[in-house]
C-alpha positions as CSV (number, residue, x, y, z in Angstrom):
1,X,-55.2,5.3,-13.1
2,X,-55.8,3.1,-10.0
3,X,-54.8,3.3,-7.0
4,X,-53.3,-0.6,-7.2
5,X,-51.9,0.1,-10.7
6,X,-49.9,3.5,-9.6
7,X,-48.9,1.2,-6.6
8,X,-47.6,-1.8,-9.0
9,X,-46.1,0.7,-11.2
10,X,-44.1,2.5,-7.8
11,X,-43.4,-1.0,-7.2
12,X,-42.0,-2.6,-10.2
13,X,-39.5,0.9,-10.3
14,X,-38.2,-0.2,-7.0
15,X,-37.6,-3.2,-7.8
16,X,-36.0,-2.4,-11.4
17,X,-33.5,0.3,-8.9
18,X,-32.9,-2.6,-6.1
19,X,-32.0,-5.5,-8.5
20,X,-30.3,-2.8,-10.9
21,X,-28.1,-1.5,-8.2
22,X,-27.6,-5.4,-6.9
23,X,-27.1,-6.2,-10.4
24,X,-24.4,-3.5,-10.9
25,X,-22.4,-4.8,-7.5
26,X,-22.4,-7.9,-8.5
27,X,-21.0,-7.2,-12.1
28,X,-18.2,-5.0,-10.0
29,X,-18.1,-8.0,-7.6
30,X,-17.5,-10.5,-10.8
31,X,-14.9,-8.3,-12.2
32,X,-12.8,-8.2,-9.3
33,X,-13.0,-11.9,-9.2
34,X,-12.3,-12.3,-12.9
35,X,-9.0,-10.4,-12.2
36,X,-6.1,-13.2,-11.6
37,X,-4.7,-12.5,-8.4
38,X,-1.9,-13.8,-6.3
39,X,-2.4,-14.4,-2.7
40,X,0.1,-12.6,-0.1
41,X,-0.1,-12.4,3.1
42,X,-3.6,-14.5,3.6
43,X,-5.3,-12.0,0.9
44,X,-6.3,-11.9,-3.0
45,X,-3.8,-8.5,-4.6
46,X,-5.7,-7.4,-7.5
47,X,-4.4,-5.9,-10.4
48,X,-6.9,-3.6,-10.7
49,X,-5.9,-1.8,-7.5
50,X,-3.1,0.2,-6.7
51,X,0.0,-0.8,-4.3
52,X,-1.1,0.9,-1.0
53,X,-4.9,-0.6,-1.8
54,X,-3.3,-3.9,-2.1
55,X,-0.6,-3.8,0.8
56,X,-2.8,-2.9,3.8
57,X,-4.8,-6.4,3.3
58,X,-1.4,-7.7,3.7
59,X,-1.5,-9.3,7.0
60,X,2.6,-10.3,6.1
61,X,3.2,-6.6,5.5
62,X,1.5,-4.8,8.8
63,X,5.0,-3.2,9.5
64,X,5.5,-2.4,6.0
65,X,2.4,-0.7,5.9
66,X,2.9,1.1,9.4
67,X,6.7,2.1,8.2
68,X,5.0,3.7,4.8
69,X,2.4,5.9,6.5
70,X,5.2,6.5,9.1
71,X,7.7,8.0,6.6
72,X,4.5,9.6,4.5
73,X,5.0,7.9,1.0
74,X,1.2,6.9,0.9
75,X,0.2,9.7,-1.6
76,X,3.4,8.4,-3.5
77,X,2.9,4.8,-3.6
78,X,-0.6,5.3,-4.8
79,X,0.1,7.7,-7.4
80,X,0.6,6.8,-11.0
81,X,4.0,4.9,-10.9
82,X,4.9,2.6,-12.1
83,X,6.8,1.1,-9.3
84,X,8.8,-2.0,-8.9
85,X,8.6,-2.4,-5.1
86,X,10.7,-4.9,-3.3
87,X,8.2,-5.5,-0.2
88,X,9.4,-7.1,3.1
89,X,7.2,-9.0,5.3
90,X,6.8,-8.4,9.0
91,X,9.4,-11.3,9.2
92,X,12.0,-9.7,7.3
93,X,11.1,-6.6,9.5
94,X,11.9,-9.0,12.6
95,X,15.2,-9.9,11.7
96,X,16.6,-6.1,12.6
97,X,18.2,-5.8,15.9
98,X,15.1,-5.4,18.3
99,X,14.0,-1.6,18.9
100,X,14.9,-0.9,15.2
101,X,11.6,-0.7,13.7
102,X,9.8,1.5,16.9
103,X,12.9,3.5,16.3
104,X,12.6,4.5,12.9
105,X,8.6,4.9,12.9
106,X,9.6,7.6,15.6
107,X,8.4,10.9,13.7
108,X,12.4,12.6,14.2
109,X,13.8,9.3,12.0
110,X,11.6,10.0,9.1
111,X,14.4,10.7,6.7
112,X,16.2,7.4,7.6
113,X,13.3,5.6,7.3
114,X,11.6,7.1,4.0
115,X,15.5,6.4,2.7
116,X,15.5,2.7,3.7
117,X,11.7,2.6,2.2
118,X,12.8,4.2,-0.9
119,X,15.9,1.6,-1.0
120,X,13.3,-1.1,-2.1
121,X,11.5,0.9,-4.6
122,X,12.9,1.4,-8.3
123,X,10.5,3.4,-11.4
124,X,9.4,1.6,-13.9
125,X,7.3,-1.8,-13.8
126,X,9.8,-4.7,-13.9
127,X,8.7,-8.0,-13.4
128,X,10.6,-11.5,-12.4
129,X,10.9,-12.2,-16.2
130,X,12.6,-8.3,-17.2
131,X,14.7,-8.6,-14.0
132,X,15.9,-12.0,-15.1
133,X,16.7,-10.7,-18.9
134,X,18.6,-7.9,-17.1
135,X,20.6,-10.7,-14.9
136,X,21.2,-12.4,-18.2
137,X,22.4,-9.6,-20.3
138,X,24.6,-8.4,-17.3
139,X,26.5,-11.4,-17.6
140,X,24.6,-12.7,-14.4
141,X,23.7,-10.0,-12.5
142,X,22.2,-6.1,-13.2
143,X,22.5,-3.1,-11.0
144,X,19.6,-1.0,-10.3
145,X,19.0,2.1,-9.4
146,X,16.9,2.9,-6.3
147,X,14.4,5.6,-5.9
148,X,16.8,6.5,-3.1
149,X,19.2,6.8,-5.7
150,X,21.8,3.9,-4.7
151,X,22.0,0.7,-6.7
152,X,21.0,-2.7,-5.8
153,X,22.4,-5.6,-7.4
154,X,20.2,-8.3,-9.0
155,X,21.3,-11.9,-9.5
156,X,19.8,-15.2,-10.1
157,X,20.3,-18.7,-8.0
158,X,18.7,-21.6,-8.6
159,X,15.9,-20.0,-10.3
160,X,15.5,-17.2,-7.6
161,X,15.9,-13.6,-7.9
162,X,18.3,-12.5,-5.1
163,X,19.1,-8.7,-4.2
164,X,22.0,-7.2,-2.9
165,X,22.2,-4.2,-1.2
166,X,24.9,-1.2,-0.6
167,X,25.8,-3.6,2.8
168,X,26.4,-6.7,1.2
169,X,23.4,-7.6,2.4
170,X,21.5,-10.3,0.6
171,X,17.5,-10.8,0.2
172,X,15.2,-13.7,-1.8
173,X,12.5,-12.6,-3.7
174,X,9.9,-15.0,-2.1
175,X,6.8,-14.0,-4.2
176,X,7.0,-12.4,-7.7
177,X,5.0,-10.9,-9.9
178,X,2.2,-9.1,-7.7
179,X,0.5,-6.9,-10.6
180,X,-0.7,-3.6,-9.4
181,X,-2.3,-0.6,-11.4
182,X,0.8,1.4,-10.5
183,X,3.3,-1.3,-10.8
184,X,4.4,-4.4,-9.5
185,X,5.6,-5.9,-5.9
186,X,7.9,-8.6,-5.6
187,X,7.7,-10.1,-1.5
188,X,11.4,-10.3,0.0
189,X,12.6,-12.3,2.9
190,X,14.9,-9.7,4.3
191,X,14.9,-5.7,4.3
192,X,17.9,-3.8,2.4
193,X,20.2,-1.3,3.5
194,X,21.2,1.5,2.1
């Protein structure tokens, strides 16, 4: 063989790798833009990802996110599930009494803060439709048990989900139906107490 054909030979194998391997991002790229995804917090949630994946692109769910690594439930919320998570945004965050939320990240209020966390997470995958049948079938409103183990209570107005927590504090499901692989998140306006 010749020098020039075991050079066009080298050459058309690099190529074949380059546009194979740029051929195999952009099939991953056209898959994850295939998925339908709903928008929260200024970014695409894809189904194909997992809750934690999803929530730190979040910019509405910073303090979420810093609250979650704070209390150590990462390895949690990205496990298997399925969740249901009730997910406030950094405003719902800002409508605690200020100093509440640099409180509980403080590393000696972990177990007040992984139980308020938990408070907005219940097993299972339950989305806007399941929670409704369970409003419906409870005569117009379901109790749920958290993951912390207390109930939250479930109602519907005006075609909104509403929660209410041990308190009698009240929260508006602002954003259904985020599909993860582990479950689904449903964005709330206000954070429940246990």
């Amino acid at each position: 063989m010749s020098n020039k054909l075991i050079s066009g030979v080298i050459a058309a194998s690099i190529l074949s790798v380059a546009f194979g391997t740029t051929a195999s991002a952009e099939m991953g790229m056209t898959k994850a833009s295939a998925e339908k995804t709903v928008n929260v917090g200024g970014a695409p949630m894809y189904p194909s990802r997992n809750i934690i994946q999803n929530a730190v692109n979040s910019k509405d769910h910073t303090t979420l996110v810093a609250a979650v690594k704070a209390a150590e439930l990462v390895d949690t919320l990205s496990g298997p599930g399925p969740f249901t998570v009730f997910a406030p945004t950094n405003a719902a965050f800002g409508k605690l009494p200020a100093g509440t939320v640099e409180t509980l990240v403080k590393p000696e209020n972990k177990p007040t803060l992984t139980k308020i966390l938990t408070y907005h997470v219940v097993a299972g995958r339950l989305s806007s439709a399941d929670l409704q049948a369970k409003v419906k079938a409870g005569g117009g409103k379901a109790m749920l048990t958290t993951v912390e183990g207390e109930p939250i209570t479930v109602q519907s107005k005006n075609g909104a989900l509403w929660l209410w927590d041990a308190k009698g504090g009240s929260s508006k499901v602002t954003i259904a139906n985020v599909n993860q692989s582990n479950g689904v998140i449903h964005v709330v306006d206000t954070v429940l107490m246990p």
